[in-house]
PADO-55075 format. One record per residue (C-alpha): x, y, z; chain; residue in one letter. Coordinates in Angstrom, 3 decimals, always signed. Example, Ala and Ser with C-alpha at 12.3 -4.5 7.8 and 13.67 -1.06 7.14 Angstrom:
residues 2
<site px="+12.300" py="-4.500" pz="+7.800" chaine="A" residu="a"/>
<site px="+13.670" py="-1.060" pz="+7.140" chaine="A" residu="s"/>
END
This chain:
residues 157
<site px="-12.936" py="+15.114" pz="+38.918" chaine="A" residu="x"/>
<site px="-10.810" py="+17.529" pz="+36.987" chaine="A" residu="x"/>
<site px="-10.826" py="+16.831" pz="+33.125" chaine="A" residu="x"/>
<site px="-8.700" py="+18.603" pz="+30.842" chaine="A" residu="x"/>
<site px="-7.900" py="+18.286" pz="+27.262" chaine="A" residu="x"/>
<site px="-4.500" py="+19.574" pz="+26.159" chaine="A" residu="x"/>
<site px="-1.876" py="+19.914" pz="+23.551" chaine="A" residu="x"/>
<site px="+0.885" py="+16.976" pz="+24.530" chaine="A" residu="x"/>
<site px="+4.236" py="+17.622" pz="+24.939" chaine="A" residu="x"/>
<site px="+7.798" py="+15.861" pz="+24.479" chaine="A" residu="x"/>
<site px="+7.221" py="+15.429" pz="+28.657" chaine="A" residu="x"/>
<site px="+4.237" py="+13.459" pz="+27.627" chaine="A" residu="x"/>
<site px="+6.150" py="+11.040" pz="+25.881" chaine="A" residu="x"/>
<site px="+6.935" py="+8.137" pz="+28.104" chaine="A" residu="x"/>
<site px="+3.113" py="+7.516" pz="+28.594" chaine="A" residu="x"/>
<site px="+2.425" py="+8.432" pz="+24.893" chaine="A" residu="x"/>
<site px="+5.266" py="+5.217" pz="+23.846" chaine="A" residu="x"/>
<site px="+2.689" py="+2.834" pz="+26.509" chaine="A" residu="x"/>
<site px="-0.514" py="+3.827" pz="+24.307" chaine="A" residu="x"/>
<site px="+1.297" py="+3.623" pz="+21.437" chaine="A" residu="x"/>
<site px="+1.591" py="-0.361" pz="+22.438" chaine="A" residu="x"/>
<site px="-1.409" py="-0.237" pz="+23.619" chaine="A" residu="x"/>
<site px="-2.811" py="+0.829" pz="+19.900" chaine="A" residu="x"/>
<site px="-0.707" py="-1.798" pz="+18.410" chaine="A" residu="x"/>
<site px="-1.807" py="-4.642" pz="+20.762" chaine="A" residu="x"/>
<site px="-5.506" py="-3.638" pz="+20.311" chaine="A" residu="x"/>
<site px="-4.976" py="-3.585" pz="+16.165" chaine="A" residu="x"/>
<site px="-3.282" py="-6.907" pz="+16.409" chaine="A" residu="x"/>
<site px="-5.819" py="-9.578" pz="+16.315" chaine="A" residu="x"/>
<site px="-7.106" py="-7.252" pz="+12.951" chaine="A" residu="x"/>
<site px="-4.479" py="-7.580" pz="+11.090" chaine="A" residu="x"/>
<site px="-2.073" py="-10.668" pz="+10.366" chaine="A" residu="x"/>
<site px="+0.779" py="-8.448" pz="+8.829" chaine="A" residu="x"/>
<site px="+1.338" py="-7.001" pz="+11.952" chaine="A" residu="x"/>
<site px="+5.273" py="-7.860" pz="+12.999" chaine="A" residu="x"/>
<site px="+5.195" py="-9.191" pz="+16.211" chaine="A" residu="x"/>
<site px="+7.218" py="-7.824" pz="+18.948" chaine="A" residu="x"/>
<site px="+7.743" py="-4.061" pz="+20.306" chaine="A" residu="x"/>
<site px="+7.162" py="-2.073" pz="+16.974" chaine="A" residu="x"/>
<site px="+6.330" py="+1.261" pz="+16.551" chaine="A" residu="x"/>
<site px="+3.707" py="+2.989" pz="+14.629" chaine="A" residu="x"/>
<site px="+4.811" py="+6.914" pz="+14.977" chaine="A" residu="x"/>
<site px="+7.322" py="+9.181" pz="+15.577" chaine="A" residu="x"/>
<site px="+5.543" py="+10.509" pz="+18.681" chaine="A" residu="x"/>
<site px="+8.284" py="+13.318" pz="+18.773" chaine="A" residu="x"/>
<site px="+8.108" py="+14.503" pz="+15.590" chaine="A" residu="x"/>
<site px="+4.122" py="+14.503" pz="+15.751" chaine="A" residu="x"/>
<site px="+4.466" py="+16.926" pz="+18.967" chaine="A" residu="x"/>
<site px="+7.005" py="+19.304" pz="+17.291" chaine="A" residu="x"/>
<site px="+5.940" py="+19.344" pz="+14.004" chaine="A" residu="x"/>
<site px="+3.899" py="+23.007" pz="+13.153" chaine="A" residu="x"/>
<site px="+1.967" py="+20.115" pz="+10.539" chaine="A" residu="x"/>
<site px="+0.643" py="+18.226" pz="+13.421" chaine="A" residu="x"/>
<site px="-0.487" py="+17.968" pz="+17.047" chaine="A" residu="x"/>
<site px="-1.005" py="+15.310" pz="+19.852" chaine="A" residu="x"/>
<site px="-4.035" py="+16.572" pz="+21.949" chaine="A" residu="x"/>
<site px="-4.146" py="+14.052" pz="+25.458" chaine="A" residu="x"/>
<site px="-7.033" py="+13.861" pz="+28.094" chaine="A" residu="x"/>
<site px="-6.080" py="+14.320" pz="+31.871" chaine="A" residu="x"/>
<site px="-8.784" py="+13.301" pz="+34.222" chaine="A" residu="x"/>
<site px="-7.042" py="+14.546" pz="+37.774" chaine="A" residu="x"/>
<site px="-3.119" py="+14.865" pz="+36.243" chaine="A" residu="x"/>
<site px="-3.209" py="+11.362" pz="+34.687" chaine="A" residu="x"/>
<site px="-3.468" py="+11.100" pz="+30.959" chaine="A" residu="x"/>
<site px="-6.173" py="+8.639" pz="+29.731" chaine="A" residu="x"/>
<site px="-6.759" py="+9.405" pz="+26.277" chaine="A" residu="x"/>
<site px="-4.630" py="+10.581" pz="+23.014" chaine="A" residu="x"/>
<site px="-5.134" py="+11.548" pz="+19.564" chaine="A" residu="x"/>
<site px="-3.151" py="+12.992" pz="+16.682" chaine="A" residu="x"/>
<site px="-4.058" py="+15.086" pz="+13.949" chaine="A" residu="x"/>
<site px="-1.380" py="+15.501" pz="+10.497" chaine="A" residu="x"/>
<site px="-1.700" py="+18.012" pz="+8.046" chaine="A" residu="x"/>
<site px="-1.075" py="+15.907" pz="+4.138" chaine="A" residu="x"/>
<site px="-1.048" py="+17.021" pz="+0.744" chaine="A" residu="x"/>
<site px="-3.887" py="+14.977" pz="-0.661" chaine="A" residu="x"/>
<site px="-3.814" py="+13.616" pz="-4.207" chaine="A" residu="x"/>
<site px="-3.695" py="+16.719" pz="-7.048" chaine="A" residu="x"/>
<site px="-7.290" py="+15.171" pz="-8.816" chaine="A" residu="x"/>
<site px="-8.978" py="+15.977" pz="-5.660" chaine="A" residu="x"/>
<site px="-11.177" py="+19.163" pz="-4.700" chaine="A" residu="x"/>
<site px="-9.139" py="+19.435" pz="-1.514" chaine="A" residu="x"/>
<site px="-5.324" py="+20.344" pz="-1.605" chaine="A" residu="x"/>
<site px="-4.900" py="+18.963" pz="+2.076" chaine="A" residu="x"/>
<site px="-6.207" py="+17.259" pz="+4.432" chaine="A" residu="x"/>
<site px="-5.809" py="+16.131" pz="+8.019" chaine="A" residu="x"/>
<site px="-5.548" py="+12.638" pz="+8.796" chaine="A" residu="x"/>
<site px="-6.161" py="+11.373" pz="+12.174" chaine="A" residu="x"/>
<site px="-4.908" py="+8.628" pz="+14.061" chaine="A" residu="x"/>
<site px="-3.130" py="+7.450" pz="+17.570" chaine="A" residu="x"/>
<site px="-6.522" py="+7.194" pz="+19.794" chaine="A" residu="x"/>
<site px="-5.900" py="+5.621" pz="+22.567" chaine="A" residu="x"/>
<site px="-8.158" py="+5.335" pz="+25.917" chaine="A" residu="x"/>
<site px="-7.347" py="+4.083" pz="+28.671" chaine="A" residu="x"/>
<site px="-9.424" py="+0.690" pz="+29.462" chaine="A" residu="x"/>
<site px="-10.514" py="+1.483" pz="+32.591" chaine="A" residu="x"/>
<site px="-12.153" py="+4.750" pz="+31.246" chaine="A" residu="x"/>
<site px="-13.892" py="+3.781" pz="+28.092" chaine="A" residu="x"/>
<site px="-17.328" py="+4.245" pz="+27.402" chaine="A" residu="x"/>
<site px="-16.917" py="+7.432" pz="+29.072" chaine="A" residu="x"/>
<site px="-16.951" py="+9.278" pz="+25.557" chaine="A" residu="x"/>
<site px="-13.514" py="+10.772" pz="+25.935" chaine="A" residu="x"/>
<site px="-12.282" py="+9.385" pz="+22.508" chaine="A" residu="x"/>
<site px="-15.107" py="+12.286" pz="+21.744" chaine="A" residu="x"/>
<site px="-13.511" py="+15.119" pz="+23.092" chaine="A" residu="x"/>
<site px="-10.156" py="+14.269" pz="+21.768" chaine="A" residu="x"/>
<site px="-11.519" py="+14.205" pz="+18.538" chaine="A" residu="x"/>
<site px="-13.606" py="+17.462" pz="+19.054" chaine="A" residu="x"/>
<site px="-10.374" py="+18.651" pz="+19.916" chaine="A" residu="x"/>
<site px="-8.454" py="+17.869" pz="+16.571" chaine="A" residu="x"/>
<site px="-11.035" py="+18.898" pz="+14.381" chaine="A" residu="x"/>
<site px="-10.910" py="+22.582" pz="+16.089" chaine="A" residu="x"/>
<site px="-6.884" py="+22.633" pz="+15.009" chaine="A" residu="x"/>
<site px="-7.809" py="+20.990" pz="+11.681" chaine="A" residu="x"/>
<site px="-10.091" py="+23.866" pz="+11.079" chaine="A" residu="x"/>
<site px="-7.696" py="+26.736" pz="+12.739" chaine="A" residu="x"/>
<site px="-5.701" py="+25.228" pz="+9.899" chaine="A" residu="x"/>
<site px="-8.092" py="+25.870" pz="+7.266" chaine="A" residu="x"/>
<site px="-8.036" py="+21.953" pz="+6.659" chaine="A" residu="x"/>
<site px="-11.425" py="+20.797" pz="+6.356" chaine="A" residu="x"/>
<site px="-11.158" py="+17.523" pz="+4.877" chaine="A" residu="x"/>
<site px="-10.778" py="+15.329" pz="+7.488" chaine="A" residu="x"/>
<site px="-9.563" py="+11.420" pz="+6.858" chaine="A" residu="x"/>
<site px="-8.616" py="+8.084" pz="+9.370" chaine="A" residu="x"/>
<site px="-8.539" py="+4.582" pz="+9.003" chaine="A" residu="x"/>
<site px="-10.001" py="+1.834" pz="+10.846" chaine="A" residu="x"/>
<site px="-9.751" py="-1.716" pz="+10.547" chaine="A" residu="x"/>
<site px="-13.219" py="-3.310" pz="+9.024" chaine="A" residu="x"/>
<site px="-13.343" py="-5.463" pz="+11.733" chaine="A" residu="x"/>
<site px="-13.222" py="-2.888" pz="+14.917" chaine="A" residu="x"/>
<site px="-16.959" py="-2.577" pz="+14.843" chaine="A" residu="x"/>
<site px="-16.726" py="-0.632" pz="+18.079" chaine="A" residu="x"/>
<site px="-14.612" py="+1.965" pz="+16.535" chaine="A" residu="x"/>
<site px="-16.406" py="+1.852" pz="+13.699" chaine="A" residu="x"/>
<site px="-19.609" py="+2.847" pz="+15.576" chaine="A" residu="x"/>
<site px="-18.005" py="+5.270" pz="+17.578" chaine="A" residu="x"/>
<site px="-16.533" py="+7.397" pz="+14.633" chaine="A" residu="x"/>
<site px="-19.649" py="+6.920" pz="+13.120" chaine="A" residu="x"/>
<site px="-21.457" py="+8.414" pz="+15.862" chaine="A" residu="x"/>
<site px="-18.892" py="+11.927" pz="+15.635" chaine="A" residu="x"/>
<site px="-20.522" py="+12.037" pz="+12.088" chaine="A" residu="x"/>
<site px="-17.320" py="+9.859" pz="+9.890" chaine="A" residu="x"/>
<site px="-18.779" py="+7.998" pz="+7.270" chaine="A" residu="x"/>
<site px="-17.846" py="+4.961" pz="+5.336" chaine="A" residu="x"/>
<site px="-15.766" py="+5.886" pz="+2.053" chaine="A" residu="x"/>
<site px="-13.436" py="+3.459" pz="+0.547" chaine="A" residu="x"/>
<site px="-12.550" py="+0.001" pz="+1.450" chaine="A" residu="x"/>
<site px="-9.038" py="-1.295" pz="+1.382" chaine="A" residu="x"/>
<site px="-8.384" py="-4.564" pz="+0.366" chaine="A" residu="x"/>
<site px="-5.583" py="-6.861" pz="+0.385" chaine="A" residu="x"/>
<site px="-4.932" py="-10.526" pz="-0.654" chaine="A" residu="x"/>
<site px="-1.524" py="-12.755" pz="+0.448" chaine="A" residu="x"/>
<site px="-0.281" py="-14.837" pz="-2.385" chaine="A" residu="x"/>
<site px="+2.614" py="-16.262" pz="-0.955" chaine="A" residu="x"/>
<site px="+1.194" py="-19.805" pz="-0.778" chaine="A" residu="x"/>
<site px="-1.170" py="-19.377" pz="-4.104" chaine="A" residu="x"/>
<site px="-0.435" py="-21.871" pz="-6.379" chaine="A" residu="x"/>
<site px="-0.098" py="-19.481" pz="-9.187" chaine="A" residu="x"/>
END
């Protein structure tokens, strides 16, 4: 079995648009303001072009299982940090999770985060995803702020 992580490129793309479903699908059931329908989360493109960002995928014999994204923002001016990168987009494959390959994605974005000079590194997750929770957990993310919402469309205000 030949594994290798890599940078993606814009020939990457038509498998990157599946997992980029396949994200959207999985974050569903989490969230009810969701549209439904083919939506889209990311300018893939942009994210593989952009000198403020990078796709890294996972090949395991030629076929991509596995993507990730880190982005390069300014961060708010009251903070100690000027920047920070923001990760998102990880995707595995279904067949080859539990394998720990999210890990080595991730490995792999916080080595260009650092090359950077970013060292603040940020993602969001939804509260219920306990699985994802636990896994970015386990690469040493910890809990920080909780985002709330509330719909008030049918309130009786």
């Amino acid at each position: 079995m030949q594994l290798i992580v890599r940078k993606a490129t814009l020939k990457d793309l038509p498998t990157l648009l599946k997992f980029e479903q396949g994200v959207i699908e999985a974050e569903r059931p989490f969230d009810p303001t969701i549209q439904n329908g083919n939506i889209n989360y990311y300018d893939i493109s942009e994210l593989i072009t952009s000198p403020n960002s990078v796709i890294f995928v996972l090949e395991i014999d030629k076929e991509i299982v596995a993507s990730g994204y880190a982005k390069i923002k300014s961060d708010r001016h009251y903070l100690k940090h000027e920047k920070q990168g923001y990760l998102g987009f990880m995707f595995v494959l279904e067949k080859h999770r539990g394998k720990q390959l999210n890990q080595l994605i991730i490995d792999a974005l916080l080595k260009w985060c650092k090359t950077h000079h970013i060292y603040e590194i940020r993602l969001d997750l939804y509260q219920g995803n306990i699985p994802a929770i636990k896994a970015y957990e386990k690469a040493g993310f910890k809990k920080h702020m909780i985002n709330m919402r509330l719909d008030i469309e049918n309130l009786d205000l």
